[in-house]
PAMARKOL-532336 format. One record per residue (C-alpha): residue number from 0; residue in one letter; chain; x, y negated, z. Coordinates in Angstrom, 1 decimal. Example, Ala and Ser with C-alpha at 12.3 -4.5 7.8 and 13.67 -1.06 7.14 Angstrom:
// PAMARKOL-532336
{0,A,A,{12.3,4.5,7.8}} {1,S,A,{13.7,1.1,7.1}} 
// end
This chain:
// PAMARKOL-532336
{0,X,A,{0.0,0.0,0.0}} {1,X,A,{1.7,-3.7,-0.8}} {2,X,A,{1.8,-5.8,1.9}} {3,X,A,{-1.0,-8.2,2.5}} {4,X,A,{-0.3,-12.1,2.4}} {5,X,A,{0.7,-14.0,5.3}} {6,X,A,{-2.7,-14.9,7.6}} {7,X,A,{-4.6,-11.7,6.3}} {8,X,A,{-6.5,-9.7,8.6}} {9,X,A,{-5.1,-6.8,8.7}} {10,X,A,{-6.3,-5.0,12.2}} {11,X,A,{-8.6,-4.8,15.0}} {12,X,A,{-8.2,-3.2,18.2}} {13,X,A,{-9.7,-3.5,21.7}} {14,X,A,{-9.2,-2.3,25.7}} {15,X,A,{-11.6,-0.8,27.7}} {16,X,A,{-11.1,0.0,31.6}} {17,X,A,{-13.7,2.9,30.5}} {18,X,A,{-11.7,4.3,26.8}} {19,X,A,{-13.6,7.7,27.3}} {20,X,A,{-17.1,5.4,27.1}} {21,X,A,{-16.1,3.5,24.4}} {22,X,A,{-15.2,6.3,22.3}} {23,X,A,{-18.5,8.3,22.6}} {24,X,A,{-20.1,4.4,22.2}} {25,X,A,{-18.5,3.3,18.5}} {26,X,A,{-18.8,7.3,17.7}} {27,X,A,{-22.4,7.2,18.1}} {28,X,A,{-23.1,3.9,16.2}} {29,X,A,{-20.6,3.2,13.6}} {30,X,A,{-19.7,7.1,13.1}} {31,X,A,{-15.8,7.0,14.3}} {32,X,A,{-13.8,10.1,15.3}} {33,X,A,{-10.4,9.6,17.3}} {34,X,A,{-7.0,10.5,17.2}} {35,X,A,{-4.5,11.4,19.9}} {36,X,A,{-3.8,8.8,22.4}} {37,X,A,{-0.3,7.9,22.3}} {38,X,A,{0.9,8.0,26.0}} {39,X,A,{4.6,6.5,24.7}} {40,X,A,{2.2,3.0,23.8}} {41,X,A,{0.1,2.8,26.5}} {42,X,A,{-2.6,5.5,25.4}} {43,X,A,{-3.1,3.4,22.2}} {44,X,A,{-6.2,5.6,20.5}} {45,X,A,{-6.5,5.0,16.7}} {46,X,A,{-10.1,5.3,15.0}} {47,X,A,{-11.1,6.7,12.5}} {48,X,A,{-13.5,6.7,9.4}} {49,X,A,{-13.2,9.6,7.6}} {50,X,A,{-9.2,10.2,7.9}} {51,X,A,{-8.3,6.6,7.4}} {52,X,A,{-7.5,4.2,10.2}} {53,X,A,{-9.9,1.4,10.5}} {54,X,A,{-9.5,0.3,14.2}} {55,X,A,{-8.0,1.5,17.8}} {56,X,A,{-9.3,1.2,21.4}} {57,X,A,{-6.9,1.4,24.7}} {58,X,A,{-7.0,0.8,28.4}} {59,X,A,{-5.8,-1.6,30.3}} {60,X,A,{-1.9,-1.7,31.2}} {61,X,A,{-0.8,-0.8,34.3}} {62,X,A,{-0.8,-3.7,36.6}} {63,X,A,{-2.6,-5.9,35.2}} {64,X,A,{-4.7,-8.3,37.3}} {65,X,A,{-8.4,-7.9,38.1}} {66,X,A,{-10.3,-5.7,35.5}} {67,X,A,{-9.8,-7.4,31.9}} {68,X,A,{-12.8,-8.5,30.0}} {69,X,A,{-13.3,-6.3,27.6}} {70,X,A,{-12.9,-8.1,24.1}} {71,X,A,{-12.1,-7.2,20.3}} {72,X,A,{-8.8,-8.9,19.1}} {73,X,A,{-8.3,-9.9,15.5}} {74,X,A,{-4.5,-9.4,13.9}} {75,X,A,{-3.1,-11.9,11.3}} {76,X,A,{-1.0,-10.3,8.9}} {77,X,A,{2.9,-11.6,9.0}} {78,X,A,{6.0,-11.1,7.5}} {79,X,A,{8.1,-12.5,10.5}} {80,X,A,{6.0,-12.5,13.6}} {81,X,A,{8.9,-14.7,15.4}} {82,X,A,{8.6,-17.1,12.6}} {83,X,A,{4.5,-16.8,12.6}} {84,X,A,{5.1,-17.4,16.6}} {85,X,A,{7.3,-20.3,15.9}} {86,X,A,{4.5,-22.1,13.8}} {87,X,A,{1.9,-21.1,16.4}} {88,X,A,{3.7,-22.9,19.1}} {89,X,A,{4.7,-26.2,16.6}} {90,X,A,{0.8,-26.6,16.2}} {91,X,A,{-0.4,-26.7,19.4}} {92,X,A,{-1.4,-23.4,19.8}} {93,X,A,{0.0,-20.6,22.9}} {94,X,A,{2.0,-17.2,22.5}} {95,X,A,{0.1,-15.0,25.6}} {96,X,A,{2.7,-12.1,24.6}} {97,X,A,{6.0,-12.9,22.9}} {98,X,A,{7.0,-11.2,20.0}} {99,X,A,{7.8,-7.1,20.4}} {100,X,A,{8.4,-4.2,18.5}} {101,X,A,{6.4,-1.5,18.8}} {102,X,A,{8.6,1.9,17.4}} {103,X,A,{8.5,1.8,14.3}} {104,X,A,{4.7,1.1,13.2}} {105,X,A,{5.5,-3.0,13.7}} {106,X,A,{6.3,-6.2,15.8}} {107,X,A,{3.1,-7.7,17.0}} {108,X,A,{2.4,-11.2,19.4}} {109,X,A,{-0.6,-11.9,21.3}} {110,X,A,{-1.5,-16.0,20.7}} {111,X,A,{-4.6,-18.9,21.6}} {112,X,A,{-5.3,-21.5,19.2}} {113,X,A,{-5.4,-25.2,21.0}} {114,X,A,{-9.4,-24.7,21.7}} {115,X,A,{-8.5,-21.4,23.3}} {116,X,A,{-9.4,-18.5,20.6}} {117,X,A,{-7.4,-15.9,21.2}} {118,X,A,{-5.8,-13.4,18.6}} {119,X,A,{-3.2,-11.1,17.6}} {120,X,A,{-0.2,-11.0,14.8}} {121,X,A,{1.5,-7.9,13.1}} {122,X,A,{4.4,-7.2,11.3}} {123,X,A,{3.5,-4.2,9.6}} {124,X,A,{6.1,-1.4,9.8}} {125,X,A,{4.4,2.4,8.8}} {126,X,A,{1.8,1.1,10.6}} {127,X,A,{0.2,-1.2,7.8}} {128,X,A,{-3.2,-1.8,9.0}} {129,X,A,{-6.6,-0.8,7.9}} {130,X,A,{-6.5,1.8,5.8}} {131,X,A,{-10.2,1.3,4.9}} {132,X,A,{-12.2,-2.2,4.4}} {133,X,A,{-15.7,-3.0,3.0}} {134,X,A,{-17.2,0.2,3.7}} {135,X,A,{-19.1,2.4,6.1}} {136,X,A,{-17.5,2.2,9.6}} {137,X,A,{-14.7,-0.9,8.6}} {138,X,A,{-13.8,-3.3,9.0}} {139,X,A,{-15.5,-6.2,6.9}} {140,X,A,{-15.2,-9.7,8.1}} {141,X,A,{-14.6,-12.0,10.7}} {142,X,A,{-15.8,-15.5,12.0}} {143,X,A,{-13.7,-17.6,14.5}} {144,X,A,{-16.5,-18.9,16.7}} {145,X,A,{-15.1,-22.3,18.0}} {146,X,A,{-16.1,-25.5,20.4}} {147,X,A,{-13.9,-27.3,18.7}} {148,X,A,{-13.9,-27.1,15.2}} {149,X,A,{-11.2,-29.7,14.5}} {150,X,A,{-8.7,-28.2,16.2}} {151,X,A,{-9.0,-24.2,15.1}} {152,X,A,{-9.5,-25.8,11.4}} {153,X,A,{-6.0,-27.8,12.1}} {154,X,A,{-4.7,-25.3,13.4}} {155,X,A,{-5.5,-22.3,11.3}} {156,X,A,{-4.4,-24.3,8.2}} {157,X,A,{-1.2,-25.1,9.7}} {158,X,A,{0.3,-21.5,11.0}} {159,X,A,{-1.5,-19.7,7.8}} {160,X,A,{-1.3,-21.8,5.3}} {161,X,A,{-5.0,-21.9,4.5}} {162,X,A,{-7.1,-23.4,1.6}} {163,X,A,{-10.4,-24.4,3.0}} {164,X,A,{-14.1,-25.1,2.1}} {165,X,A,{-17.1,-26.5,4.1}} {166,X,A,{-20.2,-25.0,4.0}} {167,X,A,{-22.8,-28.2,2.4}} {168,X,A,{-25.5,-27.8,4.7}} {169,X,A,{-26.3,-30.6,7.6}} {170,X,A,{-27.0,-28.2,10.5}} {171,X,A,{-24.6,-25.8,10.7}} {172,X,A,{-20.6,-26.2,10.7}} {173,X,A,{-19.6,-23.5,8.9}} {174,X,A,{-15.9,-23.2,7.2}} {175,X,A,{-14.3,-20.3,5.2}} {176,X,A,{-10.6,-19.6,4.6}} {177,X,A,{-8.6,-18.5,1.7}} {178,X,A,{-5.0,-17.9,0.6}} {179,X,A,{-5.3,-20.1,-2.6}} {180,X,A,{-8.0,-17.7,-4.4}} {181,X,A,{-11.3,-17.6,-4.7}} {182,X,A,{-11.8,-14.8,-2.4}} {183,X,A,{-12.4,-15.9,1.8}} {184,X,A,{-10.3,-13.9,3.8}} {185,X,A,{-11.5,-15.7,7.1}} {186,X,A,{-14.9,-17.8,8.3}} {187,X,A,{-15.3,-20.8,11.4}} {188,X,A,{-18.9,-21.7,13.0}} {189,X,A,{-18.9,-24.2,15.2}} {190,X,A,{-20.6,-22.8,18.3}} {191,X,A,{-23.3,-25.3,19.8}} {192,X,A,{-24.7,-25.5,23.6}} {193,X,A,{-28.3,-24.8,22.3}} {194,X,A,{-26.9,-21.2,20.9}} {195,X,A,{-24.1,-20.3,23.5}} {196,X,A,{-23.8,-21.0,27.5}} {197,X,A,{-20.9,-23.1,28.4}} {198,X,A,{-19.3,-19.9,30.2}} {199,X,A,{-18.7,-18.2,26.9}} {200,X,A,{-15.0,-18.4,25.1}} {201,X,A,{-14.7,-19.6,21.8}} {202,X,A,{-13.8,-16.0,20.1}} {203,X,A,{-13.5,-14.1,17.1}} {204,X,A,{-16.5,-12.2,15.9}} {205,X,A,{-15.6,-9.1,14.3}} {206,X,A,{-18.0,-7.7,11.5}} {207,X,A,{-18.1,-3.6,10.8}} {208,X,A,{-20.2,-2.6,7.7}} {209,X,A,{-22.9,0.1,8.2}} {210,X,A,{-25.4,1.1,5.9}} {211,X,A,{-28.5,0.0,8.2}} {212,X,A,{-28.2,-3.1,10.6}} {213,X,A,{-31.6,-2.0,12.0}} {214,X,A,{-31.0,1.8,12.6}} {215,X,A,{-27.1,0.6,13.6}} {216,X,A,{-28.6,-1.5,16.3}} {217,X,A,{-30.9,0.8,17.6}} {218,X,A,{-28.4,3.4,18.0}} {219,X,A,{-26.2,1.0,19.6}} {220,X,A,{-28.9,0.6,22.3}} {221,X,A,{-29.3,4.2,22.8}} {222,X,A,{-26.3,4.3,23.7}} {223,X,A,{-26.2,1.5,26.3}} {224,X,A,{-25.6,-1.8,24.1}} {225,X,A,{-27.8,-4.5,23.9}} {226,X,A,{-28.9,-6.7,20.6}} {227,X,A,{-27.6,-10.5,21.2}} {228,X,A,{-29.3,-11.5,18.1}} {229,X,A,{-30.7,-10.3,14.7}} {230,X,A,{-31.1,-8.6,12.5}} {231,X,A,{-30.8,-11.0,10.1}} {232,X,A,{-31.3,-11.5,6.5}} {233,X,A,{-28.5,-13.4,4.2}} {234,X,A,{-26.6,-13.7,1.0}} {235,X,A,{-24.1,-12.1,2.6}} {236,X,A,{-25.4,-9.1,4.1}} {237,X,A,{-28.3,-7.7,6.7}} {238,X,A,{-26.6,-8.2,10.4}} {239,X,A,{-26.5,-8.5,14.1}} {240,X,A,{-24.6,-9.0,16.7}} {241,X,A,{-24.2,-6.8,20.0}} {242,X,A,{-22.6,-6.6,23.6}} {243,X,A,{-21.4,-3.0,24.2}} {244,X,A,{-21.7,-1.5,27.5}} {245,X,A,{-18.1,-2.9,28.5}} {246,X,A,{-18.7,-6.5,27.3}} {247,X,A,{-17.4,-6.5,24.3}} {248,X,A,{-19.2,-8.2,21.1}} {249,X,A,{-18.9,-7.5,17.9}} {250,X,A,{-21.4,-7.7,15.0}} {251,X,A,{-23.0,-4.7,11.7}} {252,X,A,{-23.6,-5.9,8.7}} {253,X,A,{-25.0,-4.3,6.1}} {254,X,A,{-23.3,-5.7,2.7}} {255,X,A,{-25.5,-4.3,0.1}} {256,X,A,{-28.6,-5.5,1.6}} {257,X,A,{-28.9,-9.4,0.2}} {258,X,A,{-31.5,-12.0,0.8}} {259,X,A,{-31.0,-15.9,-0.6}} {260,X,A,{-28.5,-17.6,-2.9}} {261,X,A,{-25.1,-17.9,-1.7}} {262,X,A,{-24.7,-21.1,0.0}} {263,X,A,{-23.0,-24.4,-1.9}} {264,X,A,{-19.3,-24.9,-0.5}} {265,X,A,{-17.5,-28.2,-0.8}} 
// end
C-alpha cells in the first residue's frame, strides 16, 4: 500500500477499563472479530473486518490516574512525527505524549489543538493503517466537533497543510478539509450551547459505515448503548450518533442511503 499524504486519517483506536465489554459491544453492532492482544504494547487488540484491520481497542496503562474517560482517538498520517510534533507545538497546539516508536509497526504522538481537541499522529512502519475504508464495519469519516472554530480551522491548516471550504449555509458552521483535491479527507462543525452542554469536550466524531443506521442503532442498544441522536437523513449518508456502554461516542452511517443535494461549498 503507498503511503497516505501527510494529515490523512489513517487509524482509530480506543481504551476501555472494560476491553472484554467493548469487544462483545462493537462485535455485536458493527460485526468486528479480534486479534491477539499484544501483551509487549500494552494489550493493544487489533479489530477486524473480515481479515483486514480497520481499528483497535486497549486498556488503560498501568498507573494511570483515576479511570480514563473512555474516548475514540483519530491518527493523522505523517512522514516524521517529530517534525508533525514540531509544527503542532509552533501553532499553538499541545503534544500530551512525545514522540515514540512503537517496534517496528510506527512512531506515534498523542496532541490537543489550542481549543483542546485531542488526537493522535503515526508514522506508519508495517503497521500502515486501515486496511479497509468506505465499507461495512470501517472506518468512513470523521468531523472535528469544535467551540472554537477559529482556532481548530488555524490550526489544522497550519500543521497539515489543508485546503479548505465553508459549507454556504447561515445556520450551521460547517468546514471540510482536503489535501489540494477535490476529495475531503476531514470535516469541522462548530458545536453550539443549544446542541451540547458546556461539560462536553470539543472531540472528534468518528464515522463507521454499516449497511443499516436504524438496525445498527438498535443493535447498539441491545447491547447497552444508547442513541444520542438520529437517524438522520442526508446527501451524505443515513446516520447517528451513539454513547457505548463505557462513554465513548462515535457515529454509523449508512453511505449508500442518500437523501438531498449535496450542499453548496464556498
Amino acid at each position: 500500500m503507498a503511503a497516505r499524504p501527510e494529515g490523512t486519517p489513517v487509524w482509530t483506536d480506543a481504551m476501555f477499563t472494560d476491553v472484554e465489554g467493548a469487544k462483545m459491544f462493537y462485535g455485536e453492532v458493527l460485526g468486528w472479530t479480534f486479534g491477539e492482544s499484544s501483551t509487549e504494547y500494552g494489550n493493544y487488540t487489533q479489530a477486524y473486518k473480515g481479515d483486514k484491520a480497520v481499528a483497535a481497542v486497549v486498556p488503560p496503562m498501568p498507573g494511570q490516574d483515576g479511570e480514563p474517560q473512555s474516548a475514540w482517538c483519530l491518527y493523522f498520517s505523517s512522514p516524521d512525527v517529530a517534525a508533525t510534533a514540531a509544527k503542532i507545538r509552533a501553532a499553538g497546539g499541545t503534544v500530551l505524549m512525545e514522540p515514540m516508536q512503537v517496534g517496528d509497526f510506527g512512531s506515534m504522538c498523542i496532541a490537543q489543538d489550542p481549543a483542546g481537541v485531542t488526537f493522535g499522529v503515526w508514522q506508519p512502519g508495517k503497521h500502515e493503517g486501515f486496511e479497509l475504508e468506505g465499507q461495512t464495519g470501517s472506518y468512513a469519516w470523521a468531523e472535528v466537533f469544535t467551540r472554537e472554530p477559529d482556532k481548530s480551522d488555524a490550526f489544522l491548516t497550519s500543521v497539515f497543510g489543508y485546503s479548505s471550504k465553508k459549507m454556504k449555509d447561515e445556520h450551521v458552521d460547517y468546514r471540510v478539509f482536503d489535501l489540494g483535491g477535490e476529495e475531503p479527507v476531514l470535516g469541522r462543525m462548530k458545536m453550539t450551547s443549544e446542541d451540547f452542554p458546556p461539560e462536553f469536550p470539543s472531540y472528534i466524531q468518528i464515522y463507521f459505515a454499516v449497511d443499516n443506521c436504524d438496525k445498527a442503532v438498535e443493535r447498539a442498544e441491545a447491547v447497552g448503548g444508547r442513541k444520542v441522536f438520529g437517524p438522520m437523513d442526508s446527501p451524505y449518508g443515513r446516520f447517528a450518533a451513539i454513547l457505548d456502554p463505557q462513554g465513548a461516542t462515535f457515529a454509523v452511517i449508512d453511505l449508500r442511503t442518500t437523501v438531498g443535494e449535496m450542499p453548496e461549498m464556498e
